[in-house]
Backbone as CSV, one residue per row, in Angstrom:
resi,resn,N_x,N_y,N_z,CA_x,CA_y,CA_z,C_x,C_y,C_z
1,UNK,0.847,-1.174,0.000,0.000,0.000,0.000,0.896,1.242,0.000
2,UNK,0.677,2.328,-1.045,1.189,3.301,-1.135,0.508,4.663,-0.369
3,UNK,1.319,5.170,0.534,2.002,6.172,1.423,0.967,7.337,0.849
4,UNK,0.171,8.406,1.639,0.155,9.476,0.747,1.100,10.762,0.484
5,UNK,2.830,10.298,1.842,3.709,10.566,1.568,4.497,11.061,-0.292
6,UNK,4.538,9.442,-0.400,4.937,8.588,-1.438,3.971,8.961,-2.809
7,UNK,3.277,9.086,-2.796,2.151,9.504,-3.951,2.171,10.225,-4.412
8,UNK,2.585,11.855,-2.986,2.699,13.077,-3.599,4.248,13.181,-3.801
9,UNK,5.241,12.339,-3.395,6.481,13.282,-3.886,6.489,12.223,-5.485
10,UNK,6.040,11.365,-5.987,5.476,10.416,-7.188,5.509,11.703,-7.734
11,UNK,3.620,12.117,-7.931,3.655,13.289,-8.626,4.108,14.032,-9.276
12,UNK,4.940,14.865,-8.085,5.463,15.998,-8.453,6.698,15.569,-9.312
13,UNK,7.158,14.309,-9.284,8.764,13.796,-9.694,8.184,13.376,-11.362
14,UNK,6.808,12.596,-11.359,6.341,12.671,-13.056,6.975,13.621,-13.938
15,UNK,6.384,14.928,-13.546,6.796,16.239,-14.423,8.526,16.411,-15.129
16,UNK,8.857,16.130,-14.347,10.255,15.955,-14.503,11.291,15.273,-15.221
17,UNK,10.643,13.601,-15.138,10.859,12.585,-16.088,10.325,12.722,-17.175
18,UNK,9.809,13.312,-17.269,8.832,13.640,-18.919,9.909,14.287,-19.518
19,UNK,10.554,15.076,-19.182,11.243,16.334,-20.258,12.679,15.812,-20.279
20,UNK,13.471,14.857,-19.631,14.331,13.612,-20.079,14.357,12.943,-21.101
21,UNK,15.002,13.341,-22.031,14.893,12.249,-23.448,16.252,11.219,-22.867
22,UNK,15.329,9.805,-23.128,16.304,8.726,-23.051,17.447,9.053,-23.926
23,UNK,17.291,8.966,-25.149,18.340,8.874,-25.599,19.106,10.192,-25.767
24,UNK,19.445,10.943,-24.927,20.242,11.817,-24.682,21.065,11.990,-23.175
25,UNK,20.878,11.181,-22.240,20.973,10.840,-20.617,21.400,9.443,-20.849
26,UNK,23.053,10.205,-21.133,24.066,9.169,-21.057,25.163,9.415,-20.215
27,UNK,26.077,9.232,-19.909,27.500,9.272,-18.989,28.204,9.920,-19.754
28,UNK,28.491,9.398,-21.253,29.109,10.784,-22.191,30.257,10.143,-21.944
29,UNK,31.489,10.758,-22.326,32.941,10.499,-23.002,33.962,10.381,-21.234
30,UNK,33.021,11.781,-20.107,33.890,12.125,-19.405,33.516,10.690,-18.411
31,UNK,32.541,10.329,-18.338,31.797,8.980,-17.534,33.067,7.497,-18.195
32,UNK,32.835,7.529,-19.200,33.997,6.557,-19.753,35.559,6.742,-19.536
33,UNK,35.985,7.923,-18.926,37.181,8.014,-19.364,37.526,7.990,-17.421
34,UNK,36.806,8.531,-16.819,36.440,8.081,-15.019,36.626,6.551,-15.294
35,UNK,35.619,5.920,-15.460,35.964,4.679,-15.262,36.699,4.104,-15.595
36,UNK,37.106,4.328,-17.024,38.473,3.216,-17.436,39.896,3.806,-16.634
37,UNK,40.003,5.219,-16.266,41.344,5.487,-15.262,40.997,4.566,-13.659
38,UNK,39.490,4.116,-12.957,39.425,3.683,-12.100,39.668,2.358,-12.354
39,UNK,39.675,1.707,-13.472,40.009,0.191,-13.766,41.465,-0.252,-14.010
40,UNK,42.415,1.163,-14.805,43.589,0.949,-15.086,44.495,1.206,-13.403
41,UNK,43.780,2.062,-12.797,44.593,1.943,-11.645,44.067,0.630,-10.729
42,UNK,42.801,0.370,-10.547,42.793,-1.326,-10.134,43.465,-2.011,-10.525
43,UNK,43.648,-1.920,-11.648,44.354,-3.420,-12.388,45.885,-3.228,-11.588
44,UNK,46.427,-2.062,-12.021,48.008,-1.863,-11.608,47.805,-2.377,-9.635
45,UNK,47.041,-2.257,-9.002,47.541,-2.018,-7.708,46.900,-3.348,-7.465
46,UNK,46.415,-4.740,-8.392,46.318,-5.807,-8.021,47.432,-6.657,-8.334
47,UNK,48.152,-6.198,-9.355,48.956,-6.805,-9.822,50.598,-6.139,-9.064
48,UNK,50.555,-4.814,-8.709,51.182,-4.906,-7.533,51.145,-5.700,-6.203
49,UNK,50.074,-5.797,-5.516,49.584,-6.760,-4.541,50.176,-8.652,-4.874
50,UNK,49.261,-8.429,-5.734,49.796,-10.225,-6.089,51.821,-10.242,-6.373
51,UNK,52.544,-9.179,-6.748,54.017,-9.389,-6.707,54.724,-9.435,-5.335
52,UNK,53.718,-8.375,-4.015,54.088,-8.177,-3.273,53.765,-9.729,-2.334
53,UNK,52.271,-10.031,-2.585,52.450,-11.227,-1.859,53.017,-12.639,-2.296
54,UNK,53.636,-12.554,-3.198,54.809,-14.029,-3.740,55.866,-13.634,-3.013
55,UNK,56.532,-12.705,-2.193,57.481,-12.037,-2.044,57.255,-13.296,-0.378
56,UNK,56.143,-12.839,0.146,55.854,-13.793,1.179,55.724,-15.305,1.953
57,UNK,57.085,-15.558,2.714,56.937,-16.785,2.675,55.978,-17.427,4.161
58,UNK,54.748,-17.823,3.926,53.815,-18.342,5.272,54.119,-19.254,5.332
59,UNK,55.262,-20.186,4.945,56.038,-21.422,5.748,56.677,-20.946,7.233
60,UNK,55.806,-21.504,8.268,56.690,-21.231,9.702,57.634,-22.169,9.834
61,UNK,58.694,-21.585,10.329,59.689,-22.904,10.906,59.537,-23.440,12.084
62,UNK,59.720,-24.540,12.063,59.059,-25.394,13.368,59.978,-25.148,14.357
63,UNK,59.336,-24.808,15.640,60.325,-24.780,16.776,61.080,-25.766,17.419
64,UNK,62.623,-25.053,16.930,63.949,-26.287,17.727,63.699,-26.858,19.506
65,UNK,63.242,-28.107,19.637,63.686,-28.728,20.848,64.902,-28.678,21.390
66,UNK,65.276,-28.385,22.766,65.839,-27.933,23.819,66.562,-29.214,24.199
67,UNK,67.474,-29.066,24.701,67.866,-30.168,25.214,67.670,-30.530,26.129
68,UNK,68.129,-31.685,26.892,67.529,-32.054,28.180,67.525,-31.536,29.188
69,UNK,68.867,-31.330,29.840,69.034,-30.744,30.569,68.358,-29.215,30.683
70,UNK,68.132,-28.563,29.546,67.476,-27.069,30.050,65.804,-27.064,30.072
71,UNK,65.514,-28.401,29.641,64.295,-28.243,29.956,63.898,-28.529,31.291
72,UNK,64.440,-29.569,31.702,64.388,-29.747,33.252,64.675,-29.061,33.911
73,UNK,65.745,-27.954,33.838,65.877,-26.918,34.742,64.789,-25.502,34.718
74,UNK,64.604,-25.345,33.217,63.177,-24.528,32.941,62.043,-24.847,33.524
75,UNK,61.595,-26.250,33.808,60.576,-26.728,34.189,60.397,-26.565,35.778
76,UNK,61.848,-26.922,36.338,61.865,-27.108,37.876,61.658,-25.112,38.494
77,UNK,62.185,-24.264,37.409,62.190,-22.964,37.893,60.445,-21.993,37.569
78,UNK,59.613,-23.198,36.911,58.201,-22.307,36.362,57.294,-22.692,37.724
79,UNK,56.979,-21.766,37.592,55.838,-21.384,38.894,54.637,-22.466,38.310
80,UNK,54.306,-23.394,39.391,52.917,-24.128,39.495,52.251,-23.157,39.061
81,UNK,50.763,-23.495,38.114,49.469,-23.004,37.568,48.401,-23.626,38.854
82,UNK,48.002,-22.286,39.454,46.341,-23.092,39.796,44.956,-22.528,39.116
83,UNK,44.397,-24.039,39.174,43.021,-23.109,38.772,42.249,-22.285,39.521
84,UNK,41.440,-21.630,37.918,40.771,-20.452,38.558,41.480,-19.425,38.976
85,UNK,42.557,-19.453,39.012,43.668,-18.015,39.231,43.287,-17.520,38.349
């Protein structure tokens, strides 16, 4: 159900669309030339991105085990955990 908000700003907005010729309400040369500079700089700053992330290595190195002796002494010097602390 339509509003009698909605009905009257309808209306008044008819008048308006009338005197719009489609085929003249286009984007034009300067609309094309916006977008293709917003696509040529996308393109460049994905293809920057993708060089920058090969550069990246997400292989972790696995952590070296300790020897015996310092773990036992690490262990004997760590403070007991209680719960709920």
């Amino acid at each position: 159900m339509v509003g009698v908000n909605q009905t009257h700003a309808l209306n008044q907005l008819a008048p308006l669309a009338a005197e719009l010729d489609d085929n003249k309400v286009t984007p034009g040369l300067l609309g094309f030339v916006v977008f293709a500079v917003i696509a040529l700089g996308l393109w460049a700053l994905m293809k920057n991105m993708n060089k920058q992330m090969k550069k990246i290595d997400f292989e972790e190195q696995p952590e070296e085990p300790k020897p015996p002796a310092q773990r036992t002494a690490a262990a004997a010097t760590a403070e007991p955990k209680t719960p709920g602390a």
